[in-house]
KEKEVO-481938 format. One record per residue (C-alpha): residue in three letters; x, y, z. Coordinates in Angstrom, 2 decimals. Layout:
BEGIN
<aa = ala	px = X	py = Y	pz = Z> .
...
This chain:
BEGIN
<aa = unk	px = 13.45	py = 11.55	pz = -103.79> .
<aa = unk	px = 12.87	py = 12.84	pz = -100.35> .
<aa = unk	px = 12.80	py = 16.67	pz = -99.37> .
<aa = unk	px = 15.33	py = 17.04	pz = -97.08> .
<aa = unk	px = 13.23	py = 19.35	pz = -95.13> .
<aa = unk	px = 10.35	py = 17.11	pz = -94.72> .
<aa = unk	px = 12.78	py = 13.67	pz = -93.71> .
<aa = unk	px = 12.52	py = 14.35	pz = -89.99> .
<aa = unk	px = 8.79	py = 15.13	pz = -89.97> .
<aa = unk	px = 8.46	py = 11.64	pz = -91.99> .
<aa = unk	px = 11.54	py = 9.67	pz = -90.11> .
<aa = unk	px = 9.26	py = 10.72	pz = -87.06> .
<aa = unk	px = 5.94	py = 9.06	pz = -88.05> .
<aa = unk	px = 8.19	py = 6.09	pz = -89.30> .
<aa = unk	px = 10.14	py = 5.75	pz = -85.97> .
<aa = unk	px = 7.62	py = 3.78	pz = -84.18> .
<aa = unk	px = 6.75	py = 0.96	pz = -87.07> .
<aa = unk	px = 10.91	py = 0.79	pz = -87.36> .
<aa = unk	px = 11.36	py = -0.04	pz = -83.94> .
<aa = unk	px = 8.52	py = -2.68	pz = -83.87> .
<aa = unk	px = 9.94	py = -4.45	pz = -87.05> .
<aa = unk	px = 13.42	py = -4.68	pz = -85.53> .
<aa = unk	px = 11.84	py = -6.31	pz = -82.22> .
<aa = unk	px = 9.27	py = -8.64	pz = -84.02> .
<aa = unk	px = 12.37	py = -10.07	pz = -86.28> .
<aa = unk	px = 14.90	py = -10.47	pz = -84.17> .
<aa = unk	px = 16.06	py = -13.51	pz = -86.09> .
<aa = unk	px = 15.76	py = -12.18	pz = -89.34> .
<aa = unk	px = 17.23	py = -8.99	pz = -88.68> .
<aa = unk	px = 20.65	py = -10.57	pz = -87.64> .
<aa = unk	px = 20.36	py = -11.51	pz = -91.18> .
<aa = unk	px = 19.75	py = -8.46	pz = -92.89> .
<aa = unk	px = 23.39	py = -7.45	pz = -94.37> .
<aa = unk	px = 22.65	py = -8.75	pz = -97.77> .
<aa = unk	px = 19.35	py = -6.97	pz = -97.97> .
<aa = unk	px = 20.72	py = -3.92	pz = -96.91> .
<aa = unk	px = 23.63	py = -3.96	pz = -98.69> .
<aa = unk	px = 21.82	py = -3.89	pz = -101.58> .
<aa = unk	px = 19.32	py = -1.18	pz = -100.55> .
<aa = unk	px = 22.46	py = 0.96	pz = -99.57> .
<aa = unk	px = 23.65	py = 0.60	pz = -103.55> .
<aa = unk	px = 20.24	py = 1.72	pz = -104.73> .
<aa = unk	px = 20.12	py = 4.97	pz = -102.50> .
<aa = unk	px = 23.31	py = 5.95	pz = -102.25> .
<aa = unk	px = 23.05	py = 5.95	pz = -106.11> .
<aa = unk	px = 19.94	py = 7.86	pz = -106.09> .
<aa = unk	px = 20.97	py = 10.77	pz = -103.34> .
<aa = unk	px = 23.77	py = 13.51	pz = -103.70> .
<aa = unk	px = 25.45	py = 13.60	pz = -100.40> .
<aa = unk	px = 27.00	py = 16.78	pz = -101.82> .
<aa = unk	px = 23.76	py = 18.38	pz = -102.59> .
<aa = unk	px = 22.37	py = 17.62	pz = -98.90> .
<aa = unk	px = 25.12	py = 17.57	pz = -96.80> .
<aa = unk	px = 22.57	py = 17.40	pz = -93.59> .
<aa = unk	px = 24.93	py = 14.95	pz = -91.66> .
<aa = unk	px = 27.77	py = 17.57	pz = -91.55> .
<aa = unk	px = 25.52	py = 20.48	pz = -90.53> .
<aa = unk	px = 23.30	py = 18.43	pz = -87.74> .
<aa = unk	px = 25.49	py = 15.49	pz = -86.84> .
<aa = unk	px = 28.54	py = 15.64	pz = -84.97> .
<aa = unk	px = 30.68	py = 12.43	pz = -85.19> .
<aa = unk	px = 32.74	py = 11.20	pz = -82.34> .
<aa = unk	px = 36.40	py = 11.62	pz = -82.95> .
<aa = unk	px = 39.52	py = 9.41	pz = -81.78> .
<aa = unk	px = 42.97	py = 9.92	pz = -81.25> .
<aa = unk	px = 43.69	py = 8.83	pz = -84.44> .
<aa = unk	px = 40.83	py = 11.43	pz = -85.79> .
<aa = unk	px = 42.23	py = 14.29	pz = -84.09> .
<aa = unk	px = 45.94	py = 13.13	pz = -85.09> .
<aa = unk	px = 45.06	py = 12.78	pz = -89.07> .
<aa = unk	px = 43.13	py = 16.80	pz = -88.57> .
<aa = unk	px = 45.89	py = 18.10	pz = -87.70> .
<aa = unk	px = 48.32	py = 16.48	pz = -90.23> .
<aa = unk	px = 46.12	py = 18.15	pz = -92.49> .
<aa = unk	px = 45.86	py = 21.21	pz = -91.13> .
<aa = unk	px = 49.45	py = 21.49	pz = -90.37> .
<aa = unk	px = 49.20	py = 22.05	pz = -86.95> .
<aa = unk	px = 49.72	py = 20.25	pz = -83.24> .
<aa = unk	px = 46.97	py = 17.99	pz = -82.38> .
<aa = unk	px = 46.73	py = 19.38	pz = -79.48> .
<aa = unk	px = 46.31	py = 22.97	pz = -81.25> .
<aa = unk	px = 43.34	py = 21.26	pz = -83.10> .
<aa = unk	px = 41.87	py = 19.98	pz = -79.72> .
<aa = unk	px = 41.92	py = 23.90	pz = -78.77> .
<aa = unk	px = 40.61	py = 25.49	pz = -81.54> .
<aa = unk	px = 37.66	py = 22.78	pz = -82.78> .
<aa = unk	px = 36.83	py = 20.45	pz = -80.68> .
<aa = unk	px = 35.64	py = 19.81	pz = -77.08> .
<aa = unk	px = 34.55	py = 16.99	pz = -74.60> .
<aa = unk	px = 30.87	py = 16.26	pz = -74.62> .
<aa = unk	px = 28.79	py = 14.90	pz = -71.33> .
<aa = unk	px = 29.78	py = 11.49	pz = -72.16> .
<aa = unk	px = 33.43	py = 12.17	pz = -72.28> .
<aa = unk	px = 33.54	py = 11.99	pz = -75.92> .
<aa = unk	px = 35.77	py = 14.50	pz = -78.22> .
<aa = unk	px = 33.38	py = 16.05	pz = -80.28> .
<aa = unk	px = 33.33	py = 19.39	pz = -82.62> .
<aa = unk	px = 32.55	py = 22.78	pz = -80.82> .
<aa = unk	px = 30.44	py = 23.63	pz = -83.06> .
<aa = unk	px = 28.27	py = 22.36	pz = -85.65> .
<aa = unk	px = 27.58	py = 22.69	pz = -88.62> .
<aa = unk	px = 31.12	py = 20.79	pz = -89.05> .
<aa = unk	px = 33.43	py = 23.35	pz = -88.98> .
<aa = unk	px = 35.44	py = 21.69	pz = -92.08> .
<aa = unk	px = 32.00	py = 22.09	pz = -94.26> .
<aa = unk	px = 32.59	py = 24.11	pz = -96.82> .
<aa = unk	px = 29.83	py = 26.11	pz = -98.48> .
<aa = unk	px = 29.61	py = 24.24	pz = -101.82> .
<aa = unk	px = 28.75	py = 21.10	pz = -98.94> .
<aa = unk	px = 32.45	py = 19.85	pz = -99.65> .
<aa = unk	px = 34.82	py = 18.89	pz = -96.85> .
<aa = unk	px = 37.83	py = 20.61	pz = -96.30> .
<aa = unk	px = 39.44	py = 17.77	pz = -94.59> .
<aa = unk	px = 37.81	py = 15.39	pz = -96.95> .
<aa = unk	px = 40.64	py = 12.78	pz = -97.34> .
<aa = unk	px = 41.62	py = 13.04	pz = -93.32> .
<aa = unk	px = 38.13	py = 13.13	pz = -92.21> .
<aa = unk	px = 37.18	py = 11.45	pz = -89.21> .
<aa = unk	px = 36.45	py = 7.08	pz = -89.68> .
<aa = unk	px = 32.41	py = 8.51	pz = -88.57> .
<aa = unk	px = 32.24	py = 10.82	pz = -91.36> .
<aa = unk	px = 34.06	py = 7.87	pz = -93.28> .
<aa = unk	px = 31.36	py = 5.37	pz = -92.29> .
<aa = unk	px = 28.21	py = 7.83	pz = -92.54> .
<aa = unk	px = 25.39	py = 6.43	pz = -93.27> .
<aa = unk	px = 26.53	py = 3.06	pz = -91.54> .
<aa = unk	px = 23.92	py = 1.49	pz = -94.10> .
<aa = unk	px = 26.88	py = -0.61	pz = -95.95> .
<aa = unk	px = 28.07	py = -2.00	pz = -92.70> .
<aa = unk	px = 28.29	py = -4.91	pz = -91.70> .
<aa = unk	px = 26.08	py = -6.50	pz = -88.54> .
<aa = unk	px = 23.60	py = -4.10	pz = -89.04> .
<aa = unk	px = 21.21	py = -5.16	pz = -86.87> .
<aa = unk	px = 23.93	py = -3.57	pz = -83.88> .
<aa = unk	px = 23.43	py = -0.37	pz = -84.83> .
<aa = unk	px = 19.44	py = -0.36	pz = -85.92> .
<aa = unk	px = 18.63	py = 2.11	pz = -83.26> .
<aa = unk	px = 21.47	py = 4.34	pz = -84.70> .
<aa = unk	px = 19.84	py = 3.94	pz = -87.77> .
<aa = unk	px = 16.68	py = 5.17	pz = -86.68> .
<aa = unk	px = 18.15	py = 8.09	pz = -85.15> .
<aa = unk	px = 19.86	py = 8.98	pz = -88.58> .
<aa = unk	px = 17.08	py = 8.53	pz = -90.26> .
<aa = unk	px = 15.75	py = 11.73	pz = -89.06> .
<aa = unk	px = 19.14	py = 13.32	pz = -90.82> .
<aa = unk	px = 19.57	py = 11.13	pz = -93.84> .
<aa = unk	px = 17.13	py = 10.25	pz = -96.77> .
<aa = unk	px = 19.81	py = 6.93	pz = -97.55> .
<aa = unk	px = 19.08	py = 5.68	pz = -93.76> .
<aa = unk	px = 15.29	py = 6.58	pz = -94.22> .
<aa = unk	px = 14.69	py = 4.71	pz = -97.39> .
<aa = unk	px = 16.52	py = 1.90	pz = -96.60> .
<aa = unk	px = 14.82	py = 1.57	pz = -93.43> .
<aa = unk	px = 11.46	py = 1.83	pz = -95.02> .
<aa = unk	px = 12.34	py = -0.69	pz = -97.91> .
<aa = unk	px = 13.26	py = -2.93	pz = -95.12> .
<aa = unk	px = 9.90	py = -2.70	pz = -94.09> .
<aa = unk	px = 8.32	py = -3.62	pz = -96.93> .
<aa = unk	px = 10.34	py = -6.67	pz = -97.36> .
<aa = unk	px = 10.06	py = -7.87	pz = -94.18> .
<aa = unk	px = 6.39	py = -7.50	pz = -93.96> .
């Protein structure tokens, strides 16, 4: 198991290796799905999302419509009381939170929007996704945030060597 506080130090000495490997197999890694699919089983068994929780407190996911529509339903409020209060647009032009951490973390690292949270939070670590190799340099960005994204990616390595 990974400290959480060392994964970025380690996710940055493995960022330059990760980005060769996806270049040199280009082939292969439109392949990968299967391989990863069954590295994502073996680490999402091994980590505690709940006992990390460092994608809600350094990560902020872009939110839809429909995001911002389902927050409010559970909140019981307007969406566009939700827009007000927690969320903002971002140099892109993307709704994002205000603030991070998440504002729906709660301290025990559960969500308090948990079953109306947004389809990024839904989808975090994108490691059982399909077409992986789209979103590799995603992957290498989270793996500065996640130990699942790290030790898949590394594992991927090592098989692909």
């Amino acid at each position: 198991m990974i400290d959480i506080k060392e994964l970025s130090l380690l996710a940055k000495k493995a960022e330059a290796s990760s980005k060769h490997l996806f270049r040199k197999h280009k082939k292969i890694v439109e392949k990968l799905d299967d391989h990863v699919a069954v590295l994502h089983e073996k680490y999402t068994a091994q980590y505690d999302c709940l006992a990390c929780g460092n994608c809600c407190r350094s990560l902020g996911p872009f939110l839809t419509d429909r995001d911002i529509d389902k927050i409010a339903k559970a909140l019981h409020l307007k969406p566009s009381a939700v827009v007000e209060k927690y969320i903002r647009i971002d140099e892109d032009g993307d709704y994002v939170f205000k603030t991070m951490p998440c504002p729906f973390l709660m301290p025990d690292n559960y969500c308090q929007i948990y079953e109306n949270r947004p389809k990024a939070c839904k989808e975090y670590p994108h490691t059982d996704r399909k077409k992986f190799y789209q979103i590799t340099n995603l992957s290498i960005k989270n793996s500065h945030v996640c130990p699942i994204v790290y030790e898949v990616l590394e594992d991927l390595k090592k098989e692909l060597k």
